[in-house]
C-alpha positions in Angstrom: 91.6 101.3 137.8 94.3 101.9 135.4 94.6 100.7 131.9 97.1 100.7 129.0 97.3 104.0 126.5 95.6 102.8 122.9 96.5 103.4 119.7 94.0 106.5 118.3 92.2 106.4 115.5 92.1 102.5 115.3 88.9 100.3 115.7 90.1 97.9 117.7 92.9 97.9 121.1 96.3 98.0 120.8 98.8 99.5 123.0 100.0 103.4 121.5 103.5 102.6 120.9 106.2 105.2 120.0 108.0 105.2 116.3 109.4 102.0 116.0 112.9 101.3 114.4 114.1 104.4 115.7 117.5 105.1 117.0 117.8 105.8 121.3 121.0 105.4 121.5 124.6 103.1 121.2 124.5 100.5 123.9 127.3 101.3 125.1 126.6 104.8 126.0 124.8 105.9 128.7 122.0 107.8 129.1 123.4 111.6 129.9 126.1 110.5 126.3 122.8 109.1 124.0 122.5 112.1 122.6 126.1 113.3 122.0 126.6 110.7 119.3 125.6 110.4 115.1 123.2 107.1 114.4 124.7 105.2 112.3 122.9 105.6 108.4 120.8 103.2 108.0 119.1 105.0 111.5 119.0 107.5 110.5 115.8 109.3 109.8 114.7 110.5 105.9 112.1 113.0 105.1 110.3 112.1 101.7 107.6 114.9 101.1 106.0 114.0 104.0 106.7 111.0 105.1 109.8 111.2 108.2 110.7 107.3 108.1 113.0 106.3 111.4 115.4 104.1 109.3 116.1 103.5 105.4 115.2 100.1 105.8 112.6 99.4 103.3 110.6 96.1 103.5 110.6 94.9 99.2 107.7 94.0 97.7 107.1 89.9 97.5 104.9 87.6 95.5 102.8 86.0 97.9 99.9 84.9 96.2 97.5 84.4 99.0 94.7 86.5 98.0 90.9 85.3 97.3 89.1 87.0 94.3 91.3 89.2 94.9 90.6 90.5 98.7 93.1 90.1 100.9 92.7 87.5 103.7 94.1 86.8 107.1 97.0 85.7 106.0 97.8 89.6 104.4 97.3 90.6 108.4 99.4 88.3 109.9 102.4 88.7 107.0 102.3 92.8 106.8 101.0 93.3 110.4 104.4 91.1 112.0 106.7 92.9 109.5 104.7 96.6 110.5 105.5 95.9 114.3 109.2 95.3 113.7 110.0 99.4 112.7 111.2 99.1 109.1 111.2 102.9 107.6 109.3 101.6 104.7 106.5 98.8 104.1 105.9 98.0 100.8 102.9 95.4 99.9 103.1 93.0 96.9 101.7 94.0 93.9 97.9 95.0 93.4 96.6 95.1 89.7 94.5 98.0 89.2 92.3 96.3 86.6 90.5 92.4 86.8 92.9 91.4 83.6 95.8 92.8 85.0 96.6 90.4 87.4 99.7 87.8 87.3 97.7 85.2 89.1 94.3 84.2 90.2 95.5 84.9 93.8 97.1 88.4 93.3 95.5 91.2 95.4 93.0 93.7 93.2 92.4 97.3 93.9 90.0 98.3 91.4 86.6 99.1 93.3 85.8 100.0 96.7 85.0 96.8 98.5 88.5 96.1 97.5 90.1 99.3 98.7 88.3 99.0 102.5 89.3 95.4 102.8 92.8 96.4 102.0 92.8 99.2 104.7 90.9 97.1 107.3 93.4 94.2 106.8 96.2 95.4 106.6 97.0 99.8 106.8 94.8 99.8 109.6 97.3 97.9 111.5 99.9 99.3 110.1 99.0 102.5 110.7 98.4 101.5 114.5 102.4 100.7 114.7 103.0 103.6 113.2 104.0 102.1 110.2 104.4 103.7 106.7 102.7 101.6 104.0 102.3 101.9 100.7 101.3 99.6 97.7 102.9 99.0 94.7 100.2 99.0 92.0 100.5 97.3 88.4 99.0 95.7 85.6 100.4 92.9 83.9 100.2 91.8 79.9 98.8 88.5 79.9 98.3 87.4 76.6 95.3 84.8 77.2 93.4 87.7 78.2 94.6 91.2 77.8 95.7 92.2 73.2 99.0 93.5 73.2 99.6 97.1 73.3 100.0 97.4 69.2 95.8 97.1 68.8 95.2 99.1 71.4 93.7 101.7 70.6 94.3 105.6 72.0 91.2 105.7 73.8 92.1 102.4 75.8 95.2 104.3 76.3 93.5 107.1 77.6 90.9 105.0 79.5 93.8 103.0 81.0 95.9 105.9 82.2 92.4 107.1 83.7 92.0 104.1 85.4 95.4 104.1 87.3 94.2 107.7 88.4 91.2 106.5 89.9 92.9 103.2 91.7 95.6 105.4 93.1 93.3 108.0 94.7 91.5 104.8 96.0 94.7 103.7 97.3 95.3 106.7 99.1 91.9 108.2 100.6 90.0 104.9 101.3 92.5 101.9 101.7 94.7 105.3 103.2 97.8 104.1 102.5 100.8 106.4 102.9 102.5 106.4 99.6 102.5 104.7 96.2 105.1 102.3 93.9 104.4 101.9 89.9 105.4 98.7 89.0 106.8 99.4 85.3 109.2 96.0 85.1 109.0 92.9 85.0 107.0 92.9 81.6 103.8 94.6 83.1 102.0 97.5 80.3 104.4 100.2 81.1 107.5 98.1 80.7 106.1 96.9 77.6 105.3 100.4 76.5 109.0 101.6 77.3 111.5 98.6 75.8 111.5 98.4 72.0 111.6 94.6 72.4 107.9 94.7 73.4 106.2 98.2 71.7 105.1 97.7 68.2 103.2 100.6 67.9 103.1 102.7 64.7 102.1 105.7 66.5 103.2 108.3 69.0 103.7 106.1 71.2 106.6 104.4 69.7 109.9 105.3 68.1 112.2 106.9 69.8 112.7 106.7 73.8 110.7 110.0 74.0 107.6 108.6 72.4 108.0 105.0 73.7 108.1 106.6 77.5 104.7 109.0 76.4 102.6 106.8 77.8 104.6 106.5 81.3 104.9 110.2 82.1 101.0 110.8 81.0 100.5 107.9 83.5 102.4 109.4 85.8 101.2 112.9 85.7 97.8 111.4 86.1 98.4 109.9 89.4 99.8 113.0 90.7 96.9 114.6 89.8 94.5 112.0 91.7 96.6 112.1 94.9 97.6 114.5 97.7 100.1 117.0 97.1 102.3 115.4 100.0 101.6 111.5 99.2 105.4 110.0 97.7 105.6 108.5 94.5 107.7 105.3 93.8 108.2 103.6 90.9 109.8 100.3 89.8 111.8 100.0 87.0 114.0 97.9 84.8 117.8 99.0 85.0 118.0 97.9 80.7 116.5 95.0 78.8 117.9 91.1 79.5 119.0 91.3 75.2 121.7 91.5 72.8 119.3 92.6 70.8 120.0 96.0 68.7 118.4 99.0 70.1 117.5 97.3 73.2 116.9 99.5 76.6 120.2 100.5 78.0 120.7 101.5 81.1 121.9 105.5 79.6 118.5 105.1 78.5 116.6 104.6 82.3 118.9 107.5 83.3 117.1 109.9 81.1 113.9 108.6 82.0 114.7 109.1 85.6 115.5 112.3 84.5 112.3 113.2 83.5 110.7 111.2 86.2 112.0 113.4 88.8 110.3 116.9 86.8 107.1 114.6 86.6 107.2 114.8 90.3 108.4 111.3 90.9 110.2 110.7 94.2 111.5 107.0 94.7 113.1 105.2 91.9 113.3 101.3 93.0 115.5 99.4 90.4 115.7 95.6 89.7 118.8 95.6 88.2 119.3 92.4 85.7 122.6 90.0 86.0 123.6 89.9 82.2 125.3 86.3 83.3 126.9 85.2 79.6 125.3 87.8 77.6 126.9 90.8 76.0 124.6 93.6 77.0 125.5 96.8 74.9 127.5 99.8 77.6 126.1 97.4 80.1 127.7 98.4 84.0 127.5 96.6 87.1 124.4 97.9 89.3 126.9 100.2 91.6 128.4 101.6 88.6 125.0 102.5 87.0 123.6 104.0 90.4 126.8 106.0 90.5 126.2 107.7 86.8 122.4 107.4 87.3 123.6 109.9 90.8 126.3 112.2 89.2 123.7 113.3 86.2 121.1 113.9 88.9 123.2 115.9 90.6 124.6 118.0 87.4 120.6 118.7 86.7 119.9 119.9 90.3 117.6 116.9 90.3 116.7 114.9 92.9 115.8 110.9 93.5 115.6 108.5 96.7 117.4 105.7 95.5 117.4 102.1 96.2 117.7 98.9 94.6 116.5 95.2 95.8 119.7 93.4 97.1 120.8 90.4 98.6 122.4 92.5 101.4 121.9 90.2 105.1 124.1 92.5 107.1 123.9 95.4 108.4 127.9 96.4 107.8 126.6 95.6 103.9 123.5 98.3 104.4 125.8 101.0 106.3 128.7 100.6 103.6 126.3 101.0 100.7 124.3 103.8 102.4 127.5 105.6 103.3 128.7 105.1 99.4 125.8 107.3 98.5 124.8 105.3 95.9 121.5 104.2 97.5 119.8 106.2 100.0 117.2 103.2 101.1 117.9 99.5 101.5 115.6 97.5 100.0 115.0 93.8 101.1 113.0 90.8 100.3 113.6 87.3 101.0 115.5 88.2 103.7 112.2 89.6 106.1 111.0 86.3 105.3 114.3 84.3 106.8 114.1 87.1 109.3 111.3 88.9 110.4 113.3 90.8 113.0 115.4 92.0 110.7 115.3 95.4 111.9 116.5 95.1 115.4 119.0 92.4 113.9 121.0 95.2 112.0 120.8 97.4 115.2 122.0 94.8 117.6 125.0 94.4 114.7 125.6 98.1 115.0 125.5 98.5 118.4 122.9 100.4 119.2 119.3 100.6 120.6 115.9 101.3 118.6 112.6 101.6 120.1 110.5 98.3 119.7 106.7 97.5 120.6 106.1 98.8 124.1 104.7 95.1 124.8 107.8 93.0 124.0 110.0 95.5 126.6 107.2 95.4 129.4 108.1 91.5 130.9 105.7 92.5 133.8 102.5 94.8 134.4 103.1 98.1 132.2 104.7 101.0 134.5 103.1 104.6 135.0 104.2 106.1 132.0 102.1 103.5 129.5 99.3 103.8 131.5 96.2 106.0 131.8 93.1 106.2 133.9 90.1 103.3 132.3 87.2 105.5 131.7 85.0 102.9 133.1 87.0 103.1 135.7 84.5 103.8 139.3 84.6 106.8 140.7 
C-alpha cells in the first residue's frame, strides 16, 4: 500500500508540498521554453539573510482582535493557515505586545511567557511552517494611558528593564514559537513612536532633544534584539514616514531617512512604512510616499547602505505590484485588506501576469495522487 509524502518535522499529517508561490513558468510557454524566460518581479525570488522568499508579496499585518487572554484561538489557524497555503513570500501576523499593559485591546495576542510562545507556534508557525511558509510577528507595545505613565516618569531602569524585556520576547519569538523573522512595530503611537516624535517625548534627559537622543532608546532596543536572536533571523521594523502635524519641529520625513540610516548599521533589514495622507494639512518638506521612497533609496545608495523596502498600499493588481517593483522604489509589496477580499491573492496576480506558480499539491491532484507524491505506508504489509 502506498500513501501520500508528509510534511517533516510537523506533528500532525499534511501532504509535503513544494515552495508555494513560486514561478514554473508563462502559460504560454511550453515546457522545453519555461526556463528560457525572466519571471516577472514580483516572482521573482529575494534572499533576506536567510530567508529565499519565492515572491515579494508580503501578507501586511491586520487588527484582528480575536485573541482570548491573550492566546491565540482557532480562529488565528484558520486566518494565517488559509493565507500560509496560498504562497505569499512573506506572512506577517498582527501585532503581539510583548508585555500584559502593552496591549491595544483585551483581545490582542500576548507574547510575553512561554505558554504564550508554544500556543503561538502550535497554532499557527507550525502550520505555516508545514506550507513552507515564512512567518514572522510583528511585536509591540502600546501607551495606553489608563494603565501604562507616559514615558516622561519613567524612569532609566524601566527603560532598561523594558528594552530587556523586548530581548527576552524576541528570543521567545524565534526559538520556541520558531518563527522565521521579526517586525518592530514603532508607529502608530506605541512606546517607540512615542520615544521618537517630539510631539509625544517629554523627557528632560538623554533621551530627548535632538533626533539623536529622542531615537537612543530605539537603536538600544534594537541592538538588544539582535543580540537575543540568531545571527541569520531578519529584522523588520514599522515606522511612521513623519508626524500627522503642523506643528513646529514635528518628525519629517528627512528625519526617518536618517534613522533608516542608522537602522540599517544597527543591523536592521526591512523597513515597513505607513506613510500618512497630509489631506488639508500643511506638513513641513512634506513629499508624496513615492517621492520620499525615492530620496529615502538615493541616500541609501550614496552610504553603500542597504534596506528591503516596502510600504502598505492599496495596490489590487498585479500590473500596480510589477510597475512599483520595477520602479525600484519598493522591493516587497505589502497588502492588507486586500488578503481579506481575496485570499487567493497570490495566484490572482499570477494568473494576471500570465504565468504559472506552484500551489498545494492537493488543489492540482483532482483524482488519487500520481507516483511522484506518493511513497511506500510503513504499515504497509509485507
Amino acid at each position: 500500500m502506498q500513501s501520500v509524502k508528509s510534511a517533516p518535522n510537523v506533528s500532525f499529517f499534511t501532504p509535503k508540498q513544494p515552495i508555494l508561490g513560486k514561478f514554473v513558468k508563462y502559460l504560454e510557454d511550453s515546457e522545453l521554453t519555461s526556463t528560457e524566460r525572466t519571471p516577472p518581479l514580483l516572482f521573482t525570488p529575494l534572499k533576506i539573510r536567510s530567508l529565499t522568499i519565492p515572491n515579494r508579496i508580503t501578507v501586511s499585518p491586520m487588527c484582528t482582535y480575536s485573541s482570548i487572554d491573550s492566546y491565540p484561538t482557532p480562529f488565528h489557524t484558520v486566518h494565517y493557515g488559509s493565507l500560509s497555503m496560498r504562497g505569499p513570500g512573506l506572512l506577517i501576523t498582527e501585532c503581539a505586545s510583548v508585555c500584559e499593559n502593552g496591549k491595544v485591546t483585551c483581545n490582542d495576542l500576548g507574547l510575553w511567557n512561554d505558554s504564550l510562545a508554544k500556543e503561538h507556534y502550535s497554532k499557527i508557525v507550525e502550520f505555516a511552517h508545514s506550507q513552507n511558509c515564512n512567518i514572522g510577528v510583528q511585536l509591540g507595545q502600546f501607551h495606553n494611558k489608563d494603565i501604562v505613565p507616559p514615558i516622561e516618569s519613567w524612569s532609566k531602569e524601566q527603560i532598561i528593564d523594558t528594552i530587556k524585556e523586548w530581548g527576552q520576547v524576541c528570543k521567545r519569538a524565534t526559538d520556541m514559537a520558531q518563527y522565521d523573522f521579526i517586525e518592530i512595530q514603532a508607529s502608530h503611537g506605541h512606546i517607540i513612536d512615542q520615544f521618537i516624535s517630539p510631539l509625544w517625548n517629554h523627557r528632560t534627559d538623554e533621551y530627548n532633544g535632538e533626533l539623536q537622543d529622542r531615537t537612543r532608546f530605539l537603536f538600544q532596543l534594537v541592538d538588544e534584539i539582535r543580540n537575543n536572536i540568531p545571527k541569520e533571523v531578519p529584522l523588520f521594523i514599522r515606522l511612521p514616514d513623519c508626524d500627522k502635524s503642523e506643528k513646529e519641529g514635528s518628525l519629517t520625513q528627512k528625519d526617518t531617512i536618517k534613522i533608516c540610516v542608522e537602522l540599517a548599521k544597527h543591523g536592521v533589514d526591512v523597513v515597513d512604512f505607513v506613510c500618512v495622507n497630509p489631506g488639508k494639512l500643511n506638513l513641513r518638506s512634506h513629499k508624496p510616499r513615492l517621492e520620499f521612497l525615492q530620496d529615502l533609496k538615493q541616500i541609501l545608495k550614496s552610504k553603500d547602505l542597504s534596506l528591503v523596502v516596502g510600504s502598505p498600499s492599496k495596490i489590487s493588481t498585479a500590473k500596480e505590484a510589477e510597475a512599483l517593483l520595477q520602479s525600484g522604489l519598493e522591493d516587497i509589496i505589502l497588502i492588507g485588506s486586500e488578503f481579506l477580499r481575496n485570499p487567493v491573492l497570490v495566484t490572482e496576480f499570477a494568473y494576471q501576469l500570465g504565468v504559472k506558480i506552484t500551489q498545494p499539491v492537493q488543489y492540482s491532484w483532482g483524482f488519487y495522487p500520481s507516483e511522484k507524491y506518493l511513497e511506500t505506508s510503513k504499515s504497509a504489509p509485507k
